[in-house]
C-alpha positions in Angstrom: 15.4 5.1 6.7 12.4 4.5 5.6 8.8 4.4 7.7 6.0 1.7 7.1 3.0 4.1 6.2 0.2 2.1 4.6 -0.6 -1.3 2.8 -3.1 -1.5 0.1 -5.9 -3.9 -0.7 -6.2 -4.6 -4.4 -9.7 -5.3 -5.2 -12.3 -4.9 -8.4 -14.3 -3.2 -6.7 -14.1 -0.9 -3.5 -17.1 -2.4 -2.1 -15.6 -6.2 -3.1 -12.3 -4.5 -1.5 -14.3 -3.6 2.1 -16.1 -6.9 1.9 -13.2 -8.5 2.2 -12.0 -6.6 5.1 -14.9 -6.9 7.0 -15.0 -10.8 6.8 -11.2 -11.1 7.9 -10.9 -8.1 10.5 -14.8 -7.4 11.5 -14.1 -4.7 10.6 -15.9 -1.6 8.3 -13.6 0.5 6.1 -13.7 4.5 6.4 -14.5 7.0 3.6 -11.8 7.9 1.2 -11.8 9.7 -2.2 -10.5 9.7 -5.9 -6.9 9.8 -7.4 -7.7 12.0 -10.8 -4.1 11.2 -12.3 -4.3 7.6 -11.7 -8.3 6.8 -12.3 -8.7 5.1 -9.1 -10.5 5.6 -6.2 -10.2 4.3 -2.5 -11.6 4.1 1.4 -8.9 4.1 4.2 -8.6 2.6 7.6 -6.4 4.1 10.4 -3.8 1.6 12.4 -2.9 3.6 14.6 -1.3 7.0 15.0 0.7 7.9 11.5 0.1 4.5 9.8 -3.6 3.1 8.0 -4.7 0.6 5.4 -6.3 1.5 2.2 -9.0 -0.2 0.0 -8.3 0.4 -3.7 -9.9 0.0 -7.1 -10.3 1.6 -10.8 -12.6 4.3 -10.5 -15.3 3.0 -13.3 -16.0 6.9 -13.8 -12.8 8.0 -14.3 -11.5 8.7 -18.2 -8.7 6.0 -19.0 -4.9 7.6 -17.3 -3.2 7.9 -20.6 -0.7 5.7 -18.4 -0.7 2.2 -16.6 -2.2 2.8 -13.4 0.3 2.2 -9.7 -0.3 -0.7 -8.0 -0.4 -2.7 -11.4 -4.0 -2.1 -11.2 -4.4 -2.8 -15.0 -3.4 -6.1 -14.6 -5.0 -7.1 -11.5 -8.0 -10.3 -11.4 -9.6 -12.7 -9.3 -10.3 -11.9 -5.1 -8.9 -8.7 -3.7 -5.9 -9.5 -1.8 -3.1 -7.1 -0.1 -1.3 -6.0 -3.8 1.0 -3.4 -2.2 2.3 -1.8 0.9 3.7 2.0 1.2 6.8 3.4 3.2 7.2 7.1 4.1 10.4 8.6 3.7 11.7 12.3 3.8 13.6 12.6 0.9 12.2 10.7 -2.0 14.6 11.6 -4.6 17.9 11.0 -2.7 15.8 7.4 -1.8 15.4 6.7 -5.6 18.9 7.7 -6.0 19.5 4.3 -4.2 16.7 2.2 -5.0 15.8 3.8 -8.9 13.9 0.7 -9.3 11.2 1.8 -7.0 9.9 4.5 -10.0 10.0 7.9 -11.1 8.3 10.5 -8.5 5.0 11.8 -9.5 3.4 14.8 -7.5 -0.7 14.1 -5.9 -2.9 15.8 -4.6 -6.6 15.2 -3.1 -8.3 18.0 -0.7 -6.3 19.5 2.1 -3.2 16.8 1.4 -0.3 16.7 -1.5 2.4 14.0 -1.1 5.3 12.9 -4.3 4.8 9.2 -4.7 7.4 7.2 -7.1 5.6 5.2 -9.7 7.6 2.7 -12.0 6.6 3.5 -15.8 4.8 0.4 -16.4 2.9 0.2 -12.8 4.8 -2.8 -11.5 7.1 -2.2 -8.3 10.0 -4.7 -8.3 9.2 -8.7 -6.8 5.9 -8.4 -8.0 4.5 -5.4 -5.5 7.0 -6.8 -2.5 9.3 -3.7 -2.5 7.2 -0.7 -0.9 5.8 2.1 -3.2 7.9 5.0 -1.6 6.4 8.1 -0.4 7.2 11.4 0.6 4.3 13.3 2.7 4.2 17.0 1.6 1.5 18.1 3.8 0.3 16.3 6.9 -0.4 13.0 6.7 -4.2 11.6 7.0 -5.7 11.2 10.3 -8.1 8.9 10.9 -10.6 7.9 14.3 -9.4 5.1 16.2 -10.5 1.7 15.4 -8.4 -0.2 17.8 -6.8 -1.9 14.7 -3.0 -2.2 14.9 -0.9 -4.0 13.1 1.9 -6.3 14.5 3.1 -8.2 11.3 3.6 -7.9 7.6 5.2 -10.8 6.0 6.3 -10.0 2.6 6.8 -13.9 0.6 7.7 -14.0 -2.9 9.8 -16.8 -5.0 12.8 -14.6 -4.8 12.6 -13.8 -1.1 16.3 -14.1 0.1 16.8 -11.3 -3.1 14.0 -9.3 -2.0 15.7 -9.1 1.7 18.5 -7.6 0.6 16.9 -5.3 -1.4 15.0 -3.8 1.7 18.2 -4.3 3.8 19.3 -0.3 4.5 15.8 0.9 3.1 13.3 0.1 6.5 14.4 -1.7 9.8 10.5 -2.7 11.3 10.7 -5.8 13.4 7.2 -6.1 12.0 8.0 -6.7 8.5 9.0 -10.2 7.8 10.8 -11.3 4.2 10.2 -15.2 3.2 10.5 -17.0 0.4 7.7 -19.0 -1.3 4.3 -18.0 -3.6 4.2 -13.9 -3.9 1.6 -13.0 -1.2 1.8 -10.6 1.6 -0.4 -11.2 4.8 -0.7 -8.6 7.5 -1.3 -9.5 10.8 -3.4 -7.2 13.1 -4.9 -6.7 17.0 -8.3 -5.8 16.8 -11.0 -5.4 19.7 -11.8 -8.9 18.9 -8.7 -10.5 19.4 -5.5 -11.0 16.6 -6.9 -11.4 12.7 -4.7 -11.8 9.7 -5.5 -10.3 5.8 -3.9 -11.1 3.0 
């Protein structure tokens, strides 16, 4: 089974991305750093103890991926907005043996972490970023200072949600995570030391 990890925030721009965090939570994203194989670059949040939210953007001084970027980056316009969330699991491949849809596993690596993540060829996880980009810590996971942000929701709603449910059916069971079917957005709901806030 798998383990909600992180959701991402889509934006331009990191500083559009954090702008738009602050104004719906109060609250300022943390430092982050750069993804050399990708060309992006992000600032993360912890939620919590094992589980965060990240900020992320094309890095403007990176040199072009030779490849589509994750998070269908490339294609990405208008507001930031949540694009994508992650779940952790402990064996990626024998995952993607079940759900081959998810991508093809691609090693990182960024300071004192490394982690396999599966990224579909073309940069587009299946229902339009719905399904979860998969993966598989290799070193400890990111710790981050506590914010007193938790979150206690993520509804996933996309056109096709009743085929998107049973996709995920076997993959994660989180009471938190809610399928509906309707416009693709995903909206996470959050406690914060001002009181419950939702981002999408």
């Amino acid at each position: 089974m798998a383990t909600f990890d992180h959701f991402a925030v889509s934006a331009a721009t990191l500083t559009e991305g954090a702008a738009h965090v602050a104004a719906a939570l109060g609250h300022a994203m943390g430092p982050g750093g750069k993804h050399a194989l990708m060309s992006t670059h992000n600032r993360l949040s912890g939620l919590g103890p094992g589980e965060y939210m990240e900020v992320i953007a094309i890095d403007p001084d990176a040199p072009d991926p030779g490849r589509p970027r994750w998070f269908d980056l490339d294609r990405r316009a208008g507001p930031p907005r949540i694009g994508n969330w992650i779940a952790r699991v402990d064996d990626l491949d024998a995952t993607l043996a079940r759900w081959p849809r998810a991508g093809r596993p691609l090693a990182f690596e960024r300071g004192p972490f490394r982690w396999r993540m599966a990224v579909p060829d073309d940069g587009i996880l299946p229902f339009d970023g719905c399904f979860p980009a998969l993966i598989e810590w290799q070193s400890d996971a990111p710790e981050f200072p506590d914010s007193g942000l938790r979150l206690t929701g993520l509804t996933l709603r996309h056109p096709e949600g009743e085929a998107l449910a049973a996709t995920l059916d076997g993959l994660i069971d989180d009471p938190r995570i809610a399928v509906a079917t309707g416009p693709r957005r995903i909206e996470a709901r959050l406690d914060t030391p001002d009181g419950p806030r939702t981002l999408s």
